[in-house]
N, CA, C and O atoms as a MOPAC input file, in Angstrom:
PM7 MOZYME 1SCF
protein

 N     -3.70200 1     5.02900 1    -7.62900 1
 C     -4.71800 1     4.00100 1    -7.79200 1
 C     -4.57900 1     3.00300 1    -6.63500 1
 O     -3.49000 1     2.54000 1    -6.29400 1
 N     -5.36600 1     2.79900 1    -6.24200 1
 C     -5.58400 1     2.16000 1    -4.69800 1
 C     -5.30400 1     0.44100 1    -5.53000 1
 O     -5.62700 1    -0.17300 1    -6.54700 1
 N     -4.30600 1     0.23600 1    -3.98900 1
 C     -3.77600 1    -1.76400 1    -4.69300 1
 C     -4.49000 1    -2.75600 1    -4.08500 1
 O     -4.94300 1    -2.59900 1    -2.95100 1
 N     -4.67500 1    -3.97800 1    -4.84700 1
 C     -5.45900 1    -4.81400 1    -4.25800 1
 C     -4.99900 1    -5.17000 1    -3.15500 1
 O     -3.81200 1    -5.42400 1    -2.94900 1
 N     -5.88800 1    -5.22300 1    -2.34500 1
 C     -5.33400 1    -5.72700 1    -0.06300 1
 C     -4.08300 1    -7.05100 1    -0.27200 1
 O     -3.09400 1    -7.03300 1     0.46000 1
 N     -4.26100 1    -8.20300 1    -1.37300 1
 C     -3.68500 1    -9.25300 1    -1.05500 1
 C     -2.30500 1    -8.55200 1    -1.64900 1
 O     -1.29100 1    -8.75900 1    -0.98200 1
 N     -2.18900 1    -7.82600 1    -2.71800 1
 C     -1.05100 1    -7.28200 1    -3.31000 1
 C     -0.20300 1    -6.59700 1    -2.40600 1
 O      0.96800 1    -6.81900 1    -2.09900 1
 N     -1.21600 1    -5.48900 1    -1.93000 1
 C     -0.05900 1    -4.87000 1    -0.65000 1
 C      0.15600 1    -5.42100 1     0.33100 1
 O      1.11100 1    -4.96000 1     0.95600 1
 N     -0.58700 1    -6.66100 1     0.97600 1
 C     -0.22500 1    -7.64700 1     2.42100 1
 C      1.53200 1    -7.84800 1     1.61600 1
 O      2.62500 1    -7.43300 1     2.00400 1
 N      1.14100 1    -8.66500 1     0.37900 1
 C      2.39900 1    -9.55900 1    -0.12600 1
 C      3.91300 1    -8.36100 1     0.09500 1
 O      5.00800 1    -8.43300 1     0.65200 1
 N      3.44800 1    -7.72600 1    -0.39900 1
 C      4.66500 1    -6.04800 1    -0.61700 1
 C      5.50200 1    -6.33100 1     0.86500 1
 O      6.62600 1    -6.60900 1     1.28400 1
 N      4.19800 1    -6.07000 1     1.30600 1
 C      4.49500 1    -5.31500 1     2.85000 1
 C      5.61000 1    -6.41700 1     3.65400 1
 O      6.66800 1    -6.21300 1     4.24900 1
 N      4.74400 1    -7.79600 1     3.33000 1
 C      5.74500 1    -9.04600 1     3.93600 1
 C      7.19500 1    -8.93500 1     3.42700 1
 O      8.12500 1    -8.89400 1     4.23200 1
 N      7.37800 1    -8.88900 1     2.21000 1
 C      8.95600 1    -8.71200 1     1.39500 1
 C      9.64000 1    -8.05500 1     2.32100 1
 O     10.66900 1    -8.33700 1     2.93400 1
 N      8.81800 1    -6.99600 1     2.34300 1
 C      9.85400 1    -5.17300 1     2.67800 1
 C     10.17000 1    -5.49700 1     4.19900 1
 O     11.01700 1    -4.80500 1     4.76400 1
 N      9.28300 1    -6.90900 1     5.15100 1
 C      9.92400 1    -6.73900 1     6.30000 1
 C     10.70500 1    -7.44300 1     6.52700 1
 O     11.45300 1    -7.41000 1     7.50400 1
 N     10.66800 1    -8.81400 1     5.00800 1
 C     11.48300 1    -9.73800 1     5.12300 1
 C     13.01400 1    -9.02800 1     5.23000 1
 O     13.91700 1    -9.17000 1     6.05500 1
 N     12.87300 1    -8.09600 1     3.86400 1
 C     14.07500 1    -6.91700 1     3.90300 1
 C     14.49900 1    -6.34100 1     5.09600 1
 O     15.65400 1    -6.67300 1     5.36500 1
 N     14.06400 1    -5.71200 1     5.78500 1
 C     14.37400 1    -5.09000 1     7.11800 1
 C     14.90700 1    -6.29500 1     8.04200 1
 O     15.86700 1    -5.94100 1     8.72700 1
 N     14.64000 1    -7.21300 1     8.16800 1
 C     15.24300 1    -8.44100 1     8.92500 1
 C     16.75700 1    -8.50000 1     8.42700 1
 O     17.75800 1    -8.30000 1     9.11500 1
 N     16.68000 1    -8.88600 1     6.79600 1
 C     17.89900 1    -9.01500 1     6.46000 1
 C     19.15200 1    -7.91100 1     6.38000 1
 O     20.34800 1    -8.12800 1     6.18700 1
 N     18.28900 1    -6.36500 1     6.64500 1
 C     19.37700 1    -5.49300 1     6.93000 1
 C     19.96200 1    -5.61400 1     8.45300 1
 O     21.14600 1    -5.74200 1     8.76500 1
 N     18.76500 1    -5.53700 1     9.37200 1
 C     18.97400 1    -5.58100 1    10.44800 1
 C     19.89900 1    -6.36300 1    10.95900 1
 O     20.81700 1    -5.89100 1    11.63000 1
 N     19.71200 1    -8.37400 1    10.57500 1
 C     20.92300 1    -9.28000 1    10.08600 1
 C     22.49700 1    -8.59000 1     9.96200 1
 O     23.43800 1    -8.81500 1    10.72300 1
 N     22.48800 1    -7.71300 1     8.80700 1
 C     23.66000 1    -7.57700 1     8.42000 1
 C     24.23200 1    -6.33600 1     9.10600 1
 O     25.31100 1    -5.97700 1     8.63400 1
 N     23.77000 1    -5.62900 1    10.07400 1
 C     23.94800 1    -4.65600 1    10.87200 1
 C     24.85600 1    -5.26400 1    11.89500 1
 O     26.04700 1    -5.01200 1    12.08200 1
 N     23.83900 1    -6.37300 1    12.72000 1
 C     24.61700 1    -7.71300 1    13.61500 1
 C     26.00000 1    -8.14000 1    13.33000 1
 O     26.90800 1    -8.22000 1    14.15800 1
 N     26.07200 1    -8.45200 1    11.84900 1
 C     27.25700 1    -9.21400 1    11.25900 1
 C     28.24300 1    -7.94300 1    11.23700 1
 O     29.44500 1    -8.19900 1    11.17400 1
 N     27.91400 1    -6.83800 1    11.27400 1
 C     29.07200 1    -5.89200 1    11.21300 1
 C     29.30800 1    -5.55900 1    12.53700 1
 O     30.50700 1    -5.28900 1    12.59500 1
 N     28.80100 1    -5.43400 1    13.63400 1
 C     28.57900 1    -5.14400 1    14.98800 1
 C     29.68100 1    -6.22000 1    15.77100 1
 O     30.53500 1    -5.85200 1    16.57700 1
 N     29.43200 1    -7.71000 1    15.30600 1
 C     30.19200 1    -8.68900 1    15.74100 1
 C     31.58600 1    -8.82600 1    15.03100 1
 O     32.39600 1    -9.64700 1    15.46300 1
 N     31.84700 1    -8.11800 1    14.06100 1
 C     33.04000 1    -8.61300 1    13.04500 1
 C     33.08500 1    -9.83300 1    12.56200 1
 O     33.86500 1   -10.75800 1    12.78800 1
 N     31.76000 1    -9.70400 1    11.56800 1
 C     31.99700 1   -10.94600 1    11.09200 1
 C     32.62000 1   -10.84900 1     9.73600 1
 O     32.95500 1    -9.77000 1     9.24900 1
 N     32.78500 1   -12.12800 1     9.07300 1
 C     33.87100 1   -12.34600 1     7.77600 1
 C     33.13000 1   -11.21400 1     7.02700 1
 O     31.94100 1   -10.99200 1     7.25300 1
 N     34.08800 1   -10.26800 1     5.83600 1
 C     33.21600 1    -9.95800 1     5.13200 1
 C     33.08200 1   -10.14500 1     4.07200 1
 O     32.90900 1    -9.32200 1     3.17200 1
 N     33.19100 1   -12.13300 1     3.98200 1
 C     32.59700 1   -11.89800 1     2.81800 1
 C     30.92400 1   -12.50300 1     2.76600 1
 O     30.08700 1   -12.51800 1     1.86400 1
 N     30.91200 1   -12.91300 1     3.99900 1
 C     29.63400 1   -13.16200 1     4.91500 1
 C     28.88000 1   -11.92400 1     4.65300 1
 O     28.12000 1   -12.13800 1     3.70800 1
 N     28.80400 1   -11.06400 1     4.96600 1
 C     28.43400 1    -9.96000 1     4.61200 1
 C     27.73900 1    -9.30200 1     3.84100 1
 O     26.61300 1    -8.81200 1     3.92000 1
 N     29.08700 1    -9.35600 1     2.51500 1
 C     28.77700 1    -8.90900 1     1.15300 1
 C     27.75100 1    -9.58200 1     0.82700 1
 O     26.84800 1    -9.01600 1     0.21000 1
 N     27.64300 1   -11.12100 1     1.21100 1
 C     26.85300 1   -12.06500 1     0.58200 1
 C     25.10500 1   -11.45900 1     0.99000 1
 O     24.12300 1   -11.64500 1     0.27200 1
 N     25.11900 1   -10.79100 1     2.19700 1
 C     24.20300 1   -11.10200 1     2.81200 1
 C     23.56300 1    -9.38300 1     2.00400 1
 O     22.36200 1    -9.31200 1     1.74500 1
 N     24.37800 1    -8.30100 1     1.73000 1
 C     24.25400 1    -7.30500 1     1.37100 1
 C     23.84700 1    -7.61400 1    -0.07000 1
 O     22.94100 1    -6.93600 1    -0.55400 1
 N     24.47500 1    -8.65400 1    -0.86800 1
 C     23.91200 1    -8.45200 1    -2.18600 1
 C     22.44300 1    -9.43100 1    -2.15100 1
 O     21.88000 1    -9.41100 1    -3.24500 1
 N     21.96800 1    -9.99700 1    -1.44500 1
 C     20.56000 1   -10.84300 1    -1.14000 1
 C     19.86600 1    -9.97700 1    -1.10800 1
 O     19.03900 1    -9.76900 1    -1.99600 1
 N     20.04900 1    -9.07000 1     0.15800 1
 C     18.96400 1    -7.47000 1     0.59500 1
 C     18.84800 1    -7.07000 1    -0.64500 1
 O     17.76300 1    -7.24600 1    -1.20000 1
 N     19.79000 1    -6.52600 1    -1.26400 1
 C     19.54100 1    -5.51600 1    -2.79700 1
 C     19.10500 1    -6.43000 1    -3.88400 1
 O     18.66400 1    -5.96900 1    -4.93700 1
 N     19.23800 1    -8.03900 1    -3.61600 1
 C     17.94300 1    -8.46900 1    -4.87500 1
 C     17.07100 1    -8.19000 1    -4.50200 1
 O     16.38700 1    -7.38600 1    -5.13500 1
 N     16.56700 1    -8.79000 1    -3.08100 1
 C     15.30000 1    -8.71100 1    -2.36600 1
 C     14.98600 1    -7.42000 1    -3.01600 1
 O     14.04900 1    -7.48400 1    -3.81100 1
 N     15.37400 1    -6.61700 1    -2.91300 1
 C     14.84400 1    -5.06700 1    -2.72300 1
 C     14.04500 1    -4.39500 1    -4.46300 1
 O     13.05800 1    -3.73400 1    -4.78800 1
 N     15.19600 1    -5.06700 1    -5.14900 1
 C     14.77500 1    -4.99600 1    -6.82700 1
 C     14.08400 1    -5.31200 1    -6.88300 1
 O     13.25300 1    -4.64700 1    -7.50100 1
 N     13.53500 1    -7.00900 1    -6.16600 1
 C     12.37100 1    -7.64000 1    -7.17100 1
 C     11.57800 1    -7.30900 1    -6.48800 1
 O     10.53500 1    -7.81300 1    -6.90600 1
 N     11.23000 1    -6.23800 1    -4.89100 1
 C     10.16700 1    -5.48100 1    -4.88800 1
 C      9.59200 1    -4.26700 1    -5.86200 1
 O      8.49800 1    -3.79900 1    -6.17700 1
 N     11.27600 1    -3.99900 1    -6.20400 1
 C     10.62200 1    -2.67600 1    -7.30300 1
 C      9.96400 1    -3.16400 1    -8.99100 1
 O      9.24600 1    -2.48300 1    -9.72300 1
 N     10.45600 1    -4.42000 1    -9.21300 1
 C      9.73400 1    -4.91100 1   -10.08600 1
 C      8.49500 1    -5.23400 1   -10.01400 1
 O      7.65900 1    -5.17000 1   -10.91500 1
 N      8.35100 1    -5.61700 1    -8.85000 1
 C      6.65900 1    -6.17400 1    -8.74600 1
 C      5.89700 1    -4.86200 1    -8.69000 1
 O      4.73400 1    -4.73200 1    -9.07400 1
 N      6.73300 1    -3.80400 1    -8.12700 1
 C      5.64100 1    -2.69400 1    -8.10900 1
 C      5.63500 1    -2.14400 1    -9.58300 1
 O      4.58900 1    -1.66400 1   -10.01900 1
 N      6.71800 1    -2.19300 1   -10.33500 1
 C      6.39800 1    -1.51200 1   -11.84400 1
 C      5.43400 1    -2.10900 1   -12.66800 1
 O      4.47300 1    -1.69100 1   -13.31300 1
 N      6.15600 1    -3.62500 1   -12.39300 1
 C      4.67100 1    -4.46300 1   -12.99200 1
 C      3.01300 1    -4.42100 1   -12.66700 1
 O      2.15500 1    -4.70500 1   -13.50200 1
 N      2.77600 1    -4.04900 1   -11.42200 1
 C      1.82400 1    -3.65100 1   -11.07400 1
 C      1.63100 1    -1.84800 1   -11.63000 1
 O      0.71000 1    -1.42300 1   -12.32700 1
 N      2.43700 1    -1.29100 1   -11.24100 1
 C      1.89200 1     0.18400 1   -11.97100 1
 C      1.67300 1    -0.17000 1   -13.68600 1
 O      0.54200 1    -0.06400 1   -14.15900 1
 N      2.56100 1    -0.49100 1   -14.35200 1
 C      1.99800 1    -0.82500 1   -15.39700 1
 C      1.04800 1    -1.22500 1   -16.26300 1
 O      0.72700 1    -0.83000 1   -17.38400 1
 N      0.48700 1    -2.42700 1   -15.25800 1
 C     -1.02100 1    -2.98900 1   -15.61000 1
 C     -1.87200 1    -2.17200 1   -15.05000 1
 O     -2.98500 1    -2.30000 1   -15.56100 1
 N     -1.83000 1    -1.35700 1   -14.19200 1
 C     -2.50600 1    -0.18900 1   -13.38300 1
 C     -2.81200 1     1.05800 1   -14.01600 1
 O     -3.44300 1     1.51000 1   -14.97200 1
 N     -1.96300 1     1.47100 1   -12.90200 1
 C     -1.98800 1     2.99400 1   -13.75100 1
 C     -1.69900 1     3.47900 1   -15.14000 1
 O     -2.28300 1     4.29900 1   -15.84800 1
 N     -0.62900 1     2.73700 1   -15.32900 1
 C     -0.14400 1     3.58700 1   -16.91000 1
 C     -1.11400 1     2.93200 1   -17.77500 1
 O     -1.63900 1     3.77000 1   -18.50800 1
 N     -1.55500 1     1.75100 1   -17.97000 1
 C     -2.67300 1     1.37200 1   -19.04100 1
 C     -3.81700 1     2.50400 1   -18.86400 1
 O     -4.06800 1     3.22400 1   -19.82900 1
 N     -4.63600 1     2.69900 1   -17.43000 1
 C     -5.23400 1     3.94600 1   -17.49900 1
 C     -4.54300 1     5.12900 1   -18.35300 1
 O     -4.62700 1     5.33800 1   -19.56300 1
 N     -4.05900 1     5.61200 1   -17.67800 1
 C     -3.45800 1     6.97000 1   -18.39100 1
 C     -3.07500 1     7.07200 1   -20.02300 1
 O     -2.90900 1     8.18300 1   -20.52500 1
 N     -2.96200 1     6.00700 1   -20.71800 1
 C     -3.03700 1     5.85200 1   -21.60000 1
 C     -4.17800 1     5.73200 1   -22.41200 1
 O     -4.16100 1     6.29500 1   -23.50700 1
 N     -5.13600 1     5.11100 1   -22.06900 1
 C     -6.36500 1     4.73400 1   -22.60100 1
 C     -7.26800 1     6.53600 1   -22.28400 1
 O     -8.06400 1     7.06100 1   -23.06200 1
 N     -6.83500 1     7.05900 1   -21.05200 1
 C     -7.32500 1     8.49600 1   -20.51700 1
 C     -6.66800 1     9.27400 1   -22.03200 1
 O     -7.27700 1    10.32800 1   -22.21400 1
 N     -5.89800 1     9.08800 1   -22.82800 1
 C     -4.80500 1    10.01100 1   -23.72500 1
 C     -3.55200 1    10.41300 1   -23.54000 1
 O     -2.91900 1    11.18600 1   -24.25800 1
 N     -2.98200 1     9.54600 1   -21.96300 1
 C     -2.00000 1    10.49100 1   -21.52100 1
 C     -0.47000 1    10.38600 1   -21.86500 1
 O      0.35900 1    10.26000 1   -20.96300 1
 N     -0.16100 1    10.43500 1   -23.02100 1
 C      0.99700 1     9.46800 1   -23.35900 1
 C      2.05300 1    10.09200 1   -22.71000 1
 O      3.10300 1     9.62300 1   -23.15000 1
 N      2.31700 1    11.22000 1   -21.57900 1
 C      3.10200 1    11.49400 1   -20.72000 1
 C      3.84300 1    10.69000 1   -20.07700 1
 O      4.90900 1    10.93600 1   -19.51200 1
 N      3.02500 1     9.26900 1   -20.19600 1
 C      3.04200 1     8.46000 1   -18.77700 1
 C      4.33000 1     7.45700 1   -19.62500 1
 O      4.90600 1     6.59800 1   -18.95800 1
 N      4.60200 1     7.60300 1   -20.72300 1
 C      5.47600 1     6.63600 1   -21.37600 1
 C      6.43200 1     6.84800 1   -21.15200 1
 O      7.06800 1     5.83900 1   -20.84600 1
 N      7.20900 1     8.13000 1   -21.12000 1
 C      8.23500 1     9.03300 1   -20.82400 1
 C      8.37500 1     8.59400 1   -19.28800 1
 O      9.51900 1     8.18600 1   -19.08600 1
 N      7.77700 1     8.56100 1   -18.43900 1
 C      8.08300 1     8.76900 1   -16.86200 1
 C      8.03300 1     6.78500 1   -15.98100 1
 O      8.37000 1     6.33800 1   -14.88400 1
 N      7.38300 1     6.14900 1   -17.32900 1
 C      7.66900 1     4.83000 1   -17.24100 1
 C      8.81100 1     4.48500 1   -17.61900 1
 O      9.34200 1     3.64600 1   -16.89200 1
 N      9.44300 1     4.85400 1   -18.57100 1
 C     11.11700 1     4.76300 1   -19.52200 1
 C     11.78400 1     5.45000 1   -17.95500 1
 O     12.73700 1     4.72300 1   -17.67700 1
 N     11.67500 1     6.27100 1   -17.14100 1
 C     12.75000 1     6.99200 1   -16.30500 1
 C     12.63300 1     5.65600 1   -15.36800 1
 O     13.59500 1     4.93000 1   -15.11600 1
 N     11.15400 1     5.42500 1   -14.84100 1
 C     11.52300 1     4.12600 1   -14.07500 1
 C     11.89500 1     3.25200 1   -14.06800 1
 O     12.19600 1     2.50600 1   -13.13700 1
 N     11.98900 1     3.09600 1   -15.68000 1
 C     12.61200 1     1.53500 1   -15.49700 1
 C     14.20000 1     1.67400 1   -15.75400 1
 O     15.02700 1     0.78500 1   -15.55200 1
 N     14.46500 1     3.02200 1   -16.26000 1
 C     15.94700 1     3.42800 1   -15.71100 1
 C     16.27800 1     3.12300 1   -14.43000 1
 O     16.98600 1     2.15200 1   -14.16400 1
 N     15.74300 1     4.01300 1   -13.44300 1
 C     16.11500 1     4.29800 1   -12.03600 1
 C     16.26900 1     2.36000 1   -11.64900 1
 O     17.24400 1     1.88300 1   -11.07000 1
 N     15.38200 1     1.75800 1   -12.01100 1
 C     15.17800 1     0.24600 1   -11.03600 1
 C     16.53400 1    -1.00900 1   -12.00500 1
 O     16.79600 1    -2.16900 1   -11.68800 1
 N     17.17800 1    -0.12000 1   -13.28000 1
 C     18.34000 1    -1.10700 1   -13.74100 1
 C     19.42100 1    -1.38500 1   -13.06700 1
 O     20.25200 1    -2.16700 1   -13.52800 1

């Protein structure tokens, strides 16, 4: 299901904010820096990174799976339960 333009601009900004902050922590290992400088900067990236996958479940949710449901497809309940495994 095609996403609204302002939804995916927003995505897209996160995911490069992300790439900065890996790139960041690539630097910090390159230079030897402290690590606990580091870690710090490694566990920021992997929130960053979650609360992209949240925004996208939340968006598939109100999206697609309400379709597919309302279509009959109660398949989609089962493969929503795996995702929100995979993103714990």
């Amino acid at each position: 299901m095609p996403r609204d333009p302002a939804e995916k601009q927003a995505l897209i900004r996160r995911l490069h904010r992300i790439v900065g902050q890996l790139e960041g922590i690539e630097r910090m290992i390159e230079e030897d820096r402290y690590c606990g400088d580091i870690l710090n900067q490694t566990a920021a990236a992997q929130k960053a990174l979650q609360s992209v996958g949240c925004l996208l479940l939340d968006s598939h949710m109100h999206s697609c799976v309400t379709t597919r449901i309302r279509e009959g497809d109660d398949a989609v309940i089962d493969e929503l339960s795996a995702l929100m495994r995979k993103l714990k």
